[in-house]
C-alpha positions as CSV (number, residue, x, y, z in Angstrom):
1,X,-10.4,-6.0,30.3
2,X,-13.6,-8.0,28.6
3,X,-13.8,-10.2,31.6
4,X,-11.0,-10.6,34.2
5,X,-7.9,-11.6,34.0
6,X,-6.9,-15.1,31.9
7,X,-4.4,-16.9,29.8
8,X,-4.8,-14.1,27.8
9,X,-4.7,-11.6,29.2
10,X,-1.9,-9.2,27.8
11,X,0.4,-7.4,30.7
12,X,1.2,-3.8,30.2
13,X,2.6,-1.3,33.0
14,X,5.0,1.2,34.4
15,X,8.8,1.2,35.7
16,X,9.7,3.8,37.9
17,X,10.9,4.7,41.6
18,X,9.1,5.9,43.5
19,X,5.8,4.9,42.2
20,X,2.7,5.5,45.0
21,X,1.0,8.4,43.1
22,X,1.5,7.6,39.3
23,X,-1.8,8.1,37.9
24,X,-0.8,5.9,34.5
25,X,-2.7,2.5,35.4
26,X,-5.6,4.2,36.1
27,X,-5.6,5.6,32.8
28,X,-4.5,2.5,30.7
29,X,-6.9,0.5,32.9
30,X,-10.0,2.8,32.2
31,X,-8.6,2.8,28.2
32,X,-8.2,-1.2,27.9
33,X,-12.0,-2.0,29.5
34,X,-13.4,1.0,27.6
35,X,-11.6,-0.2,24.3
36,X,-12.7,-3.9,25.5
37,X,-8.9,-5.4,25.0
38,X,-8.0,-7.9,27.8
39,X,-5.1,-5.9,28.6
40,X,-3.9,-4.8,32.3
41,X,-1.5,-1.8,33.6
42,X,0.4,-2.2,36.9
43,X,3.3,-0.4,38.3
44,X,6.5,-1.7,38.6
45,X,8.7,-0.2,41.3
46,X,12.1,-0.6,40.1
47,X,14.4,0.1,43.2
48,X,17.9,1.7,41.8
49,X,20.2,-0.6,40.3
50,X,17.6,-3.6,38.8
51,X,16.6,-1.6,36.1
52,X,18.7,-4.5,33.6
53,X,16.5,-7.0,34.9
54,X,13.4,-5.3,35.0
55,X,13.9,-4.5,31.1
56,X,14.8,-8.0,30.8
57,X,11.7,-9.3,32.6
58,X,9.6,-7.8,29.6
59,X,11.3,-10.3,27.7
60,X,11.3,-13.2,29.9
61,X,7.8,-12.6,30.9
62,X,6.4,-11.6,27.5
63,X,4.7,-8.1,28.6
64,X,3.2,-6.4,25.8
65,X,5.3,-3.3,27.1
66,X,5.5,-0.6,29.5
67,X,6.1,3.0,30.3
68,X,9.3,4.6,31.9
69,X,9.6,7.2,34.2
70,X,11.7,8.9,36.7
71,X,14.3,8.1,37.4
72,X,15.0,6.1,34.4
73,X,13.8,7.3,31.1
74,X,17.7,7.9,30.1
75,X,19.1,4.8,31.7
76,X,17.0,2.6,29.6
77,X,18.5,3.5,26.1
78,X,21.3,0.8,26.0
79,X,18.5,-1.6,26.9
80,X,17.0,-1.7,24.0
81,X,17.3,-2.5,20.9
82,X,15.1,0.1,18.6
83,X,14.5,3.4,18.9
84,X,12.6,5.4,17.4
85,X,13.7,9.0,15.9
86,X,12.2,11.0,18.8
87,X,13.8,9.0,21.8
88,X,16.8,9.4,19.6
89,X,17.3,12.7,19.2
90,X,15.5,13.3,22.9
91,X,18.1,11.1,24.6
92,X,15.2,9.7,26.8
93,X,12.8,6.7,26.5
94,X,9.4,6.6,27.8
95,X,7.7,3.7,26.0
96,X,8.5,0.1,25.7
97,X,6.9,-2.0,23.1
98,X,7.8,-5.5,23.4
99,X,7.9,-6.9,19.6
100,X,8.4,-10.9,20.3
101,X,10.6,-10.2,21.9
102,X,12.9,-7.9,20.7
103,X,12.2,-4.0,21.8
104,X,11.6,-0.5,20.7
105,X,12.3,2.1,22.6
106,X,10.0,5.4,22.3
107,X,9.2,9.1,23.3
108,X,5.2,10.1,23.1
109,X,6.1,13.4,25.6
110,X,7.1,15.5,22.6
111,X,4.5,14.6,20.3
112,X,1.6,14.3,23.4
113,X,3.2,18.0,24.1
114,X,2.2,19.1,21.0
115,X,-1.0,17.8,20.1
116,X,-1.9,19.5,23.6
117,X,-0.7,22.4,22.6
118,X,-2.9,22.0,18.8
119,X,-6.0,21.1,20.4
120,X,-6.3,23.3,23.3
121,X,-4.4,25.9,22.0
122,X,-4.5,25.9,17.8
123,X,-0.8,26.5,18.2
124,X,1.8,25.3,15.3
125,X,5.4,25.8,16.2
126,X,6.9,26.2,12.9
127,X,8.9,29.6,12.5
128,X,7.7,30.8,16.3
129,X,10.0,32.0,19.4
130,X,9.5,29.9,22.5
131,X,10.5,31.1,26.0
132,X,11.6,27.8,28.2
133,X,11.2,27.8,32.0
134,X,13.2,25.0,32.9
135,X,15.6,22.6,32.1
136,X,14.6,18.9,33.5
137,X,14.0,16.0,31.5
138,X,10.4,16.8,30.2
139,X,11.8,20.2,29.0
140,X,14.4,18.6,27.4
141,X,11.5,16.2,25.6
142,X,9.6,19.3,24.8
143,X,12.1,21.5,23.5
144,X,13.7,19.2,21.1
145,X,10.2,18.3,19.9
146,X,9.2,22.2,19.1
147,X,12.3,22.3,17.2
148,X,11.9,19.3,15.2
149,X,8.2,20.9,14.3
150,X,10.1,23.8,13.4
151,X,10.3,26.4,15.8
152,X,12.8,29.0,15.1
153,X,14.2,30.2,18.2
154,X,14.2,28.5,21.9
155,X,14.9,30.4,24.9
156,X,16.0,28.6,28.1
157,X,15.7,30.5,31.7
158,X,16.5,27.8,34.6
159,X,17.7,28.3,38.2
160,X,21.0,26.1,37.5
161,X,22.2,27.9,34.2
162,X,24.9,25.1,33.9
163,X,21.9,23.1,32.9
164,X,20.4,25.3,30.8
165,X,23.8,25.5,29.0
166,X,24.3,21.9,28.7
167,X,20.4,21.6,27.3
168,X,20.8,24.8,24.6
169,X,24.3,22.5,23.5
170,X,22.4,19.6,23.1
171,X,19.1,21.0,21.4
172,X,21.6,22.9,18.8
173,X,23.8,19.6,18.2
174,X,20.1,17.1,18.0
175,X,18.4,19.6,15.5
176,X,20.0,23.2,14.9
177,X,17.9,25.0,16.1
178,X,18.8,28.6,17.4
179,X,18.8,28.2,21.4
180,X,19.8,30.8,24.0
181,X,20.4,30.5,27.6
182,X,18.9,33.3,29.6
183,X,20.0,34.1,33.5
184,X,17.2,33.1,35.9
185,X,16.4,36.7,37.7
186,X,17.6,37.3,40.7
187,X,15.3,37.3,44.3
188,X,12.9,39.7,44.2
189,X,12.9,40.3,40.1
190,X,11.2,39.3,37.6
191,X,12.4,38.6,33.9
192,X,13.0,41.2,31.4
193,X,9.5,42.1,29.8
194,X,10.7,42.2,26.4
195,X,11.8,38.5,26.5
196,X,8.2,37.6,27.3
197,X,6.8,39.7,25.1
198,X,8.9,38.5,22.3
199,X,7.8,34.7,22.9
200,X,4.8,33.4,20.9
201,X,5.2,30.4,23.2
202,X,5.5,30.0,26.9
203,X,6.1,26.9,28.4
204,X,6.5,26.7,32.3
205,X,8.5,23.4,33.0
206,X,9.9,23.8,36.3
207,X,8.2,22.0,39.9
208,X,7.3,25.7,40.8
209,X,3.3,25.4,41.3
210,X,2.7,22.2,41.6
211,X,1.0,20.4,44.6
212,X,1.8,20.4,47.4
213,X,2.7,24.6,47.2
214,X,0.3,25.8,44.2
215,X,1.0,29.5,45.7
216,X,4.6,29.7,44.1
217,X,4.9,30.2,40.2
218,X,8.0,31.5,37.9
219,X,9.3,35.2,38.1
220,X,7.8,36.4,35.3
221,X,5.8,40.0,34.4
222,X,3.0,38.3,33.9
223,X,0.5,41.5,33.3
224,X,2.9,41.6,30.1
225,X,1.1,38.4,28.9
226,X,-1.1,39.4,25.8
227,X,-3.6,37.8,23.2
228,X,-1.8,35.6,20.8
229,X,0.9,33.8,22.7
230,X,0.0,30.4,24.6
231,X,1.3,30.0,27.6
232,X,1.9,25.8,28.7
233,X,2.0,24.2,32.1
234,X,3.4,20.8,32.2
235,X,2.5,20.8,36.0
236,X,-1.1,18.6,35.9
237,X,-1.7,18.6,39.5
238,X,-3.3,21.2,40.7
239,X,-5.0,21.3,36.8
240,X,-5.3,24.8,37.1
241,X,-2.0,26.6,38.3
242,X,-1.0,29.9,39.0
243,X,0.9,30.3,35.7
244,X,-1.6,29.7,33.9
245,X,-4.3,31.8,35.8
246,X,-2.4,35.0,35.7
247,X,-1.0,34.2,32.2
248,X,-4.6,33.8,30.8
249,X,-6.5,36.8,32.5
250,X,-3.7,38.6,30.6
251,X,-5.1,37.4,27.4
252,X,-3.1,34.2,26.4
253,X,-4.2,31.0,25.2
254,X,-3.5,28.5,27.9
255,X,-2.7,24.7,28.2
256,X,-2.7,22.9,31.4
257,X,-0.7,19.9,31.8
258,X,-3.5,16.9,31.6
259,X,-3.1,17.2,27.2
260,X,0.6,16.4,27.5
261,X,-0.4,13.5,30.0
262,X,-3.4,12.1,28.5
263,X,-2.2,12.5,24.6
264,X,1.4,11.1,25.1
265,X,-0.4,8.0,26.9
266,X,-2.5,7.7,24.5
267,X,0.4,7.2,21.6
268,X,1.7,4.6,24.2
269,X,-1.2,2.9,24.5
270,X,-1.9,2.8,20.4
271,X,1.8,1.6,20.0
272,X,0.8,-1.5,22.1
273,X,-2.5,-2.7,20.8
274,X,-2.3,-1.2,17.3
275,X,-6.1,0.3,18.4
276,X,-7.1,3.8,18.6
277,X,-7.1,5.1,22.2
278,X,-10.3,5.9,23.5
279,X,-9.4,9.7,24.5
280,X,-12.9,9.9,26.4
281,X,-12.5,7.4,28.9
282,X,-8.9,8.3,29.6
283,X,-9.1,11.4,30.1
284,X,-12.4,10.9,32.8
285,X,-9.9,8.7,34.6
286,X,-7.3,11.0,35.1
287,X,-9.0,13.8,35.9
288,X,-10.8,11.4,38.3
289,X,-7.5,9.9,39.9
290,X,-5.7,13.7,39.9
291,X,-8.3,15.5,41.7
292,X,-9.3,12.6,44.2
């Protein structure tokens, strides 16, 4: 903001449930005074069942827009009345542009996803083999954006295979892309090496790793791991996880999960105030708010 809030001042924020440790507004926050655009974030907590009148508060209220997250990101699509071709095809919105009054539903994960995965990582999808640990929401986001960018084969591994199943069905149908369910090994194993080592891309999408247990990490062979492959973490807190430790002193590229975070709020945070994001000051924030 230039100089406090005013008659101006445009309202942006988040919906979601819970909400205590989002780390968006201070992101947006740090992005709208560093950009000097009297803009402010706040999160909405949207208890279950008033997600209708939350989405029509944007309206009513005039808010520039806001993000969605958990639990909600697939709940909102009827609420809208745009979408663009990523939340689509996704099946999940994630960004809320409120265009007087009538609004757009849109998905940066994918496409923050990926240009994480091009800067950090110099990786292009097109005509690669992706191994997929996980089956949740943002590995839904992320798969169907590698195979829009042209990946030519996904292989899902998740502990509910019924999942996994349902995801590979709707990947195929969305974009026809080649996608194969893989059984999650058993206690004690680890997958078969020759899936790993057939992967150019590795993406670890499950919780395993993330704070508050950053000892436990996906059963994988990970001294199999070699130069040339990437290897992804959407976990972002702790930055550095196990995954991606192990994965990189076996010679992979590796990308934490702060690019996804930082680059797909930054695409929100253009869509809103039709300004270039000011990467710098968002990405001091978070790693500010994730490691306080």
């Amino acid at each position: 903001m230039v100089s406090g809030i005013s008659g101006h001042t445009k309202v942006c924020g988040i919906f979601g449930y819970p909400l205590e440790h989002t780390f968006s507004p201070a992101m947006h926050n740090a992005a709208f005074a560093a950009a000097g655009l009297d803009f402010i974030y706040i999160p909405f907590p949207v208890e279950p069942g008033r997600l209708t009148e939350a989405v029509a508060a944007v309206r009513a209220l005039g808010l520039a827009g806001v993000n969605v997250t958990i639990p909600y990101k697939e709940t909102v699509l009827p609420l809208v009345e745009e979408l663009s071709e990523e939340a689509r095809l996704i099946g999940a919105v994630n960004t809320i542009v409120n265009r007087s009054g009538r609004l757009y539903g849109d998905n940066t994960d994918g496409r923050g996803f990926l240009r994480s995965l091009s800067e950090k990582a110099g990786f292009k999808p097109s005509g690669k083999t992706v191994l997929m640990m996980g089956a949740g929401g943002a590995a839904r986001a992320v798969a169907v954006q590698l195979a829009l960018a042209g990946a030519r084969k996904i292989l899902l591994v998740n502990r509910s295979r019924m999942r996994a199943e349902e995801m590979a069905a709707y990947i195929k149908e969305r974009t026809g892309t080649h996608t194969e369910v893989l059984a999650w090994p058993e206690p004690g194993d680890e997958l078969p090496g020759a899936v790993l080592q057939a992967a150019d891309l590795v993406v670890q999408a499950t919780s395993l790793g993330m704070h508050p247990a950053p000892g436990l990490t996906v059963p994988l062979p990970f001294d199999l791991f070699r130069p040339g492959q990437a290897a992804c973490d959407l976990v972002y807190n702790p930055v550095q996880t196990k995954f991606l430790r192990k994965a990189g002193q076996a010679g992979a590229a590796t990308v934490d999960g702060m690019g996804m975070l930082l680059y797909q709020g930054a695409l929100a945070f253009e869509l809103w105030t039709g300004t270039a994001a000011p990467l710098a000051a968002m990405q001091s924030a978070l790693e500010k708010a994730v490691l306080k």
